[in-house]
N, CA and C atoms as a LAMMPS dump frame, in Angstrom:
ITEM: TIMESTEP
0
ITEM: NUMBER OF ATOMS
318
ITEM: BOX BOUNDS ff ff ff
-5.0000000000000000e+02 5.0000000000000000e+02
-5.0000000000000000e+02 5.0000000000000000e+02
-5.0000000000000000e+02 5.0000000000000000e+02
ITEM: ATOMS id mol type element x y z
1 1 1 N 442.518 8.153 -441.678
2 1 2 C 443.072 9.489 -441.602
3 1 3 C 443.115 10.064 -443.02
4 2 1 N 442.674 11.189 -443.494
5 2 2 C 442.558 12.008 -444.43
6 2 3 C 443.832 12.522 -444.891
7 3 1 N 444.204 12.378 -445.994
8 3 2 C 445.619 12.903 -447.003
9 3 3 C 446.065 14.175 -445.411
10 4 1 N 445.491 15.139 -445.855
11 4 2 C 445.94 16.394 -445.37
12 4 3 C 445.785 15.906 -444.12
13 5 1 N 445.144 15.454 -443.409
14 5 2 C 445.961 14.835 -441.444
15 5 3 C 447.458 14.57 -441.686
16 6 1 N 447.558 13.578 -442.934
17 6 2 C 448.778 12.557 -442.788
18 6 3 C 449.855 14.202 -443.621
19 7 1 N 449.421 14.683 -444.289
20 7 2 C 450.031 15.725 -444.706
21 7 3 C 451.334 16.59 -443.887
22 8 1 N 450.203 17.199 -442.651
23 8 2 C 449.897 18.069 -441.482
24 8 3 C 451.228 17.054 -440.623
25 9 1 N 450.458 16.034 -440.437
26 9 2 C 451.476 14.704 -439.582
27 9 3 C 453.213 15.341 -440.29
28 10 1 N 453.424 14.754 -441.209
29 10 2 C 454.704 14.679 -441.854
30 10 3 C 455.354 15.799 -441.402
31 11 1 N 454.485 17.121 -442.25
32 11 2 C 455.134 18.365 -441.545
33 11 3 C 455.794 18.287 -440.099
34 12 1 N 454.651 18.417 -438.879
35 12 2 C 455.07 18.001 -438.044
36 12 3 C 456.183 17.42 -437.65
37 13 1 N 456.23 16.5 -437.931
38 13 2 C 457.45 15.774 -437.675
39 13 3 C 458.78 15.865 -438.367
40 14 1 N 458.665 16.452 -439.624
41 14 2 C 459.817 17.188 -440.01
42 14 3 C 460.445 18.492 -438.925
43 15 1 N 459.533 19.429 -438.997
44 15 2 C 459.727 20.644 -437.551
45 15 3 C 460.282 20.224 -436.723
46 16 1 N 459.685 18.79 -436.355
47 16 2 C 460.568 18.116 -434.756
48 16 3 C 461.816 17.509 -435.328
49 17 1 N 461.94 17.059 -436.255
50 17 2 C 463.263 16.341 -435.909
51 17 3 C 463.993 17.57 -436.272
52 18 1 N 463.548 18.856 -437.509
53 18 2 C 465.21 20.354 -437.51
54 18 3 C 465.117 20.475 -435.9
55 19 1 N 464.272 20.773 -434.976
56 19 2 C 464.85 21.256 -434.054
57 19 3 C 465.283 20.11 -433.515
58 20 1 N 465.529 18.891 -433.124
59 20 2 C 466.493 18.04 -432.577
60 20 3 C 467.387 18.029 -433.27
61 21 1 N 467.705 17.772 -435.175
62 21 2 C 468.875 17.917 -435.034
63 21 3 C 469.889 19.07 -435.218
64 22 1 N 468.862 20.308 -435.186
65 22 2 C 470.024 21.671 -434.608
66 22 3 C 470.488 21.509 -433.197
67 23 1 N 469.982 20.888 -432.126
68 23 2 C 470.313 20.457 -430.861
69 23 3 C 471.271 19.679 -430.809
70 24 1 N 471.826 18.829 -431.454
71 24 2 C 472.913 17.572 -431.572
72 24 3 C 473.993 18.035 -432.642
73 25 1 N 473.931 18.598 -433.407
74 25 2 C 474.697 18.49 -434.689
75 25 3 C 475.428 20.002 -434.916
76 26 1 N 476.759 19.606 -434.847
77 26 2 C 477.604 21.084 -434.552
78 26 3 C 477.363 22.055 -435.861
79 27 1 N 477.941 22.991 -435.73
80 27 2 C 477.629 24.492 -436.714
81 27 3 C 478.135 24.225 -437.946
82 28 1 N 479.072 23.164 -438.333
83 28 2 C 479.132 23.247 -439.67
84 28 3 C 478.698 22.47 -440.796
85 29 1 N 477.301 21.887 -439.727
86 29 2 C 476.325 21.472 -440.243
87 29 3 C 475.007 21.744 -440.953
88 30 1 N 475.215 23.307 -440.818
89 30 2 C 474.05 24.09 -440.982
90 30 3 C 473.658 24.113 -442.433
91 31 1 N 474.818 23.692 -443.237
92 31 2 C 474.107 23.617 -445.198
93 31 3 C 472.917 22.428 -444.971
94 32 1 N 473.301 21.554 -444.221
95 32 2 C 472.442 20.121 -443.959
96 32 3 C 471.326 20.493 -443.885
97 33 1 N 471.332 21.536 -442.517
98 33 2 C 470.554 21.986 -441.54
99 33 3 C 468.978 23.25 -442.196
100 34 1 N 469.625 23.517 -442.865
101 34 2 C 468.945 24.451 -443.605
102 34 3 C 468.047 23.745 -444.744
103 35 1 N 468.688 22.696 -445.246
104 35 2 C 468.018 21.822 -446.348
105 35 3 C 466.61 21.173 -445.946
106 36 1 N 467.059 20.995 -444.352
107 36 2 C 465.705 19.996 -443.688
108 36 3 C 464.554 21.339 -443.628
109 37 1 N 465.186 22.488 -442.544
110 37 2 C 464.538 23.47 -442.632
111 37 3 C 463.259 24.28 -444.195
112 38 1 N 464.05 24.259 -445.135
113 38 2 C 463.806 24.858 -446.6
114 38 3 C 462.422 23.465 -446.857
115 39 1 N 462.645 22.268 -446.707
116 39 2 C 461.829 21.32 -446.819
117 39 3 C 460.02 21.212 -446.163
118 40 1 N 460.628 21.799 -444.931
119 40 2 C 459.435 22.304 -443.872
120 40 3 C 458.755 23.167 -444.85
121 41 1 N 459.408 24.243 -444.62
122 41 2 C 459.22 25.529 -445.563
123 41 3 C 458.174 25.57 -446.864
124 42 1 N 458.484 24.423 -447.359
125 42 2 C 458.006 24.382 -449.183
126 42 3 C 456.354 23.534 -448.03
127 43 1 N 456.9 22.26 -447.713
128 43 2 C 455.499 21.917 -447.179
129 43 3 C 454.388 22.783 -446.66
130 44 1 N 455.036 23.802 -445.179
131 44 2 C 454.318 24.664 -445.025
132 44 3 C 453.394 25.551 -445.628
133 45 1 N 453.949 25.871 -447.01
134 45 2 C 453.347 26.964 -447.907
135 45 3 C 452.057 26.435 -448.833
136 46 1 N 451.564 25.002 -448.392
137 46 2 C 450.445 24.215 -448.662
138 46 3 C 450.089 24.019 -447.831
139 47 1 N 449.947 23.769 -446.4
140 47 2 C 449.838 23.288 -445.259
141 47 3 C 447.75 23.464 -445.22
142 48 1 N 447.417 24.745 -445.606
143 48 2 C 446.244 25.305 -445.484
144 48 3 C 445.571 25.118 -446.757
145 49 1 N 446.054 24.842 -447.871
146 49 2 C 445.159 24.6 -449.089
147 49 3 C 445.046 23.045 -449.323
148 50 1 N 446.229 22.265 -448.835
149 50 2 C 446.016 20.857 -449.139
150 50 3 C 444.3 20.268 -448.932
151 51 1 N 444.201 20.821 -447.832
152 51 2 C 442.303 20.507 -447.736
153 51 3 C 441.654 20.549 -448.195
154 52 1 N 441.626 21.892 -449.024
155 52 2 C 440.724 22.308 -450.034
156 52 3 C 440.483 21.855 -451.498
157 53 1 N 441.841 21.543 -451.507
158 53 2 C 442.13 21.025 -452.813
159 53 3 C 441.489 19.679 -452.923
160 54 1 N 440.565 19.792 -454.213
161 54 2 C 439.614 18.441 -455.115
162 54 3 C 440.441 17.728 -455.156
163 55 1 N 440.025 16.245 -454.184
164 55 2 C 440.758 14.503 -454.435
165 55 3 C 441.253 14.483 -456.331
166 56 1 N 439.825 14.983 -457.247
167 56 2 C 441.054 14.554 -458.519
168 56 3 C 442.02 15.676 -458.823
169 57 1 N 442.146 16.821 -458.134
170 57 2 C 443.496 17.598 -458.61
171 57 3 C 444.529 17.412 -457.717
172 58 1 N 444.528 16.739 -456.312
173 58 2 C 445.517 16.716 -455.992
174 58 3 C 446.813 16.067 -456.176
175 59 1 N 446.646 14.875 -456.553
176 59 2 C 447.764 14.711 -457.328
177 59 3 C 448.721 15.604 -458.109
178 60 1 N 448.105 16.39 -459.15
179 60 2 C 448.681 17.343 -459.945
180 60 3 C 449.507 18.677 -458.943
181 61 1 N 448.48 18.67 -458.074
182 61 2 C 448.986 20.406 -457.302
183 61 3 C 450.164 19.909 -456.118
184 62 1 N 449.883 18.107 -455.47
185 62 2 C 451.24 18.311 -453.779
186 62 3 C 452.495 17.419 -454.999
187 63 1 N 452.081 16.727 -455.945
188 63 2 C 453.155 15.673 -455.739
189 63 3 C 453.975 16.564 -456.102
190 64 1 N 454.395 18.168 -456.974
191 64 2 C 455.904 18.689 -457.016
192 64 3 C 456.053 19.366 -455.939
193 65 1 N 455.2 19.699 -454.818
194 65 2 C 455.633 20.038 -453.564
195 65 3 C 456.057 19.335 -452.829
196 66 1 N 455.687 18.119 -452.944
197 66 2 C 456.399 16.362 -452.062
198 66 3 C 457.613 16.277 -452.742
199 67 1 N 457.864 16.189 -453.846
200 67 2 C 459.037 16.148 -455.001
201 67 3 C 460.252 17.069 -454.423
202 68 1 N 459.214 18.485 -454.149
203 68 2 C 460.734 19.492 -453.903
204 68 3 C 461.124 19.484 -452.383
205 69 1 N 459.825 18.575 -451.587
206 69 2 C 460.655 18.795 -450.141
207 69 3 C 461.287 17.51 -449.594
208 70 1 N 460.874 16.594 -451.03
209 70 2 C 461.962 15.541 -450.732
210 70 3 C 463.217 15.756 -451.189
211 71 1 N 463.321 16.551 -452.3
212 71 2 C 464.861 16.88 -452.833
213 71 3 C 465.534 17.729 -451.585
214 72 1 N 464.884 18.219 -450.725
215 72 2 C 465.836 19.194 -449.883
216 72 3 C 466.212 18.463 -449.006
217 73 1 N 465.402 17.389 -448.618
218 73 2 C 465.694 16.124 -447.494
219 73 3 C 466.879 15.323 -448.054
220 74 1 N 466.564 15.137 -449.365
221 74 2 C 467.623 14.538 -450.116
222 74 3 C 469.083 14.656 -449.739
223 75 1 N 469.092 16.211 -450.059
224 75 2 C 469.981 17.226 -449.918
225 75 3 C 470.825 16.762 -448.37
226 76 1 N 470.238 17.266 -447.582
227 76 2 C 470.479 17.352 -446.632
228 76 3 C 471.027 15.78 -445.997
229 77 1 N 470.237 14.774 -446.429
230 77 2 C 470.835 13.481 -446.026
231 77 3 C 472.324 13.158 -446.318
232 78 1 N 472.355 13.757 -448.344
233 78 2 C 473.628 13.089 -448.493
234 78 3 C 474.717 13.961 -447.746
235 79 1 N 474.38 15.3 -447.402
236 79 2 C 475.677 16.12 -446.967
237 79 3 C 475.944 15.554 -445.587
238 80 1 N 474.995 15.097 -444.807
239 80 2 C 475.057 14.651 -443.538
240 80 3 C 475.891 13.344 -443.925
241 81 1 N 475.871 12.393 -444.417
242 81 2 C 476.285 11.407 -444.62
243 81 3 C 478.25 11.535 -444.736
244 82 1 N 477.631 12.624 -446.138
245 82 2 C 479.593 13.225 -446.355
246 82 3 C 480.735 13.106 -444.923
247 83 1 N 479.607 13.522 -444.242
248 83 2 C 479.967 14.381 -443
249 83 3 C 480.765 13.603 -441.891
250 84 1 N 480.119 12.293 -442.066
251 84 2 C 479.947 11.075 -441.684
252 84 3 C 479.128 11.419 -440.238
253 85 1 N 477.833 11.945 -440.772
254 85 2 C 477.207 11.835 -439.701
255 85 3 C 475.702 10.882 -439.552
256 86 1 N 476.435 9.686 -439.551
257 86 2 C 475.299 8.589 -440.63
258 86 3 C 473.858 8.839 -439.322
259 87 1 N 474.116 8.703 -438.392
260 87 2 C 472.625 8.592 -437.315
261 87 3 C 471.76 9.518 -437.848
262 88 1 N 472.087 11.407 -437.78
263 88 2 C 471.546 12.237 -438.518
264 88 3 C 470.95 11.804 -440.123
265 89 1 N 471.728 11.715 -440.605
266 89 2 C 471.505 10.983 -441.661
267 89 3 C 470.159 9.995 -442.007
268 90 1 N 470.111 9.18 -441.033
269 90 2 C 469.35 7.887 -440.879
270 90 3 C 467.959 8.736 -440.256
271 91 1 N 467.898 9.726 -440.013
272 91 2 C 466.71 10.058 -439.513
273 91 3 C 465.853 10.856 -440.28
274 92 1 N 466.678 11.934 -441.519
275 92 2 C 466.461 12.485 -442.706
276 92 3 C 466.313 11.124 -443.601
277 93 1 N 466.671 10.192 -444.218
278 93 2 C 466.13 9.185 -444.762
279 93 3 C 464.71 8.872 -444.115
280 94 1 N 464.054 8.667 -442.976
281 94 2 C 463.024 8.613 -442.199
282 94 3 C 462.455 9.226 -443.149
283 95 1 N 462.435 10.803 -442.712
284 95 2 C 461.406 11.934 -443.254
285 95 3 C 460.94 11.724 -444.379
286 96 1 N 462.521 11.178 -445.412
287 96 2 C 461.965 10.849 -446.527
288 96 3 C 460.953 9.913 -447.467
289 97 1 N 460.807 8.944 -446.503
290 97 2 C 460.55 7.66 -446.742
291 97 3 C 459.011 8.174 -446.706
292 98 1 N 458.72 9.23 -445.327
293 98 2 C 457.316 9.716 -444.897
294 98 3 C 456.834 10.149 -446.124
295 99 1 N 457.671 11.077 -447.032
296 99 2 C 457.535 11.857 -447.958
297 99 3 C 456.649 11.008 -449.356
298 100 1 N 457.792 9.805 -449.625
299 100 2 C 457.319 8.606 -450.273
300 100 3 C 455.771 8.479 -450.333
301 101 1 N 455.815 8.176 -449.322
302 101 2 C 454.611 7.629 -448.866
303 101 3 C 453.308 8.025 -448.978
304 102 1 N 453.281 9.641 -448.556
305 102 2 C 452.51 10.228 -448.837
306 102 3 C 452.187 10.52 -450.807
307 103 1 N 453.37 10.426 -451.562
308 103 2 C 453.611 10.248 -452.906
309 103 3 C 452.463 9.475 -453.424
310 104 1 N 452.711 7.837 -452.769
311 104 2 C 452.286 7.005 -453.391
312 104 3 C 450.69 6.437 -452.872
313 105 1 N 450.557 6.793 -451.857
314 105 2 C 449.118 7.677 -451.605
315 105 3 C 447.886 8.321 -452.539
316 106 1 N 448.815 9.109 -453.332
317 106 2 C 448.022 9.741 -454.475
318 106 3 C 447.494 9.748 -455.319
């Protein structure tokens, strides 16, 4: 599978788990909630150039876009955690780990 499949993948599955956990996780969760969201967000706004982009520049051009949509995951884990909402929590660590991964990939 090609960077940008596994890219595309991650996204994905970030999208799915904000909308499950806006489905489970009450309203004054939404600083959390927004962090996972904002994360999508930054990925999205590469979603269509990651392809294009030359194997030796990519490194240089996703890893501070991986960087900043892991900090929002970040984000969002530890407030969930505060919250003591460790399951939520445990599933934003997931994303992150995806995030990793794709990092060290590069």
């Amino acid at each position: 599978m090609s960077f940008s499949e596994r890219y595309r993948q991650v996204l994905e599955q970030i999208d799915q788990q904000s909308d499950r956990l806006y489905e489970i996780l009450p309203e004054t969760t939404v600083t959390a909630l927004r962090s996972v969201d904002r994360a999508a967000e930054v990925l999205q706004d590469w979603v269509e150039a990651v392809g294009e982009i030359p194997q030796f520049k990519l490194e240089a051009k996703i890893s501070p876009v991986l960087l900043e949509a892991h900090g929002h995951l970040d984000r969002a884990r530890v407030l969930l955690e505060k919250d003591e909402y460790t399951d939520a929590g445990a599933k934003v660590w997931e994303l992150e780990q995806m995030l990793y991964r794709l990092l060290n990939d590069l």
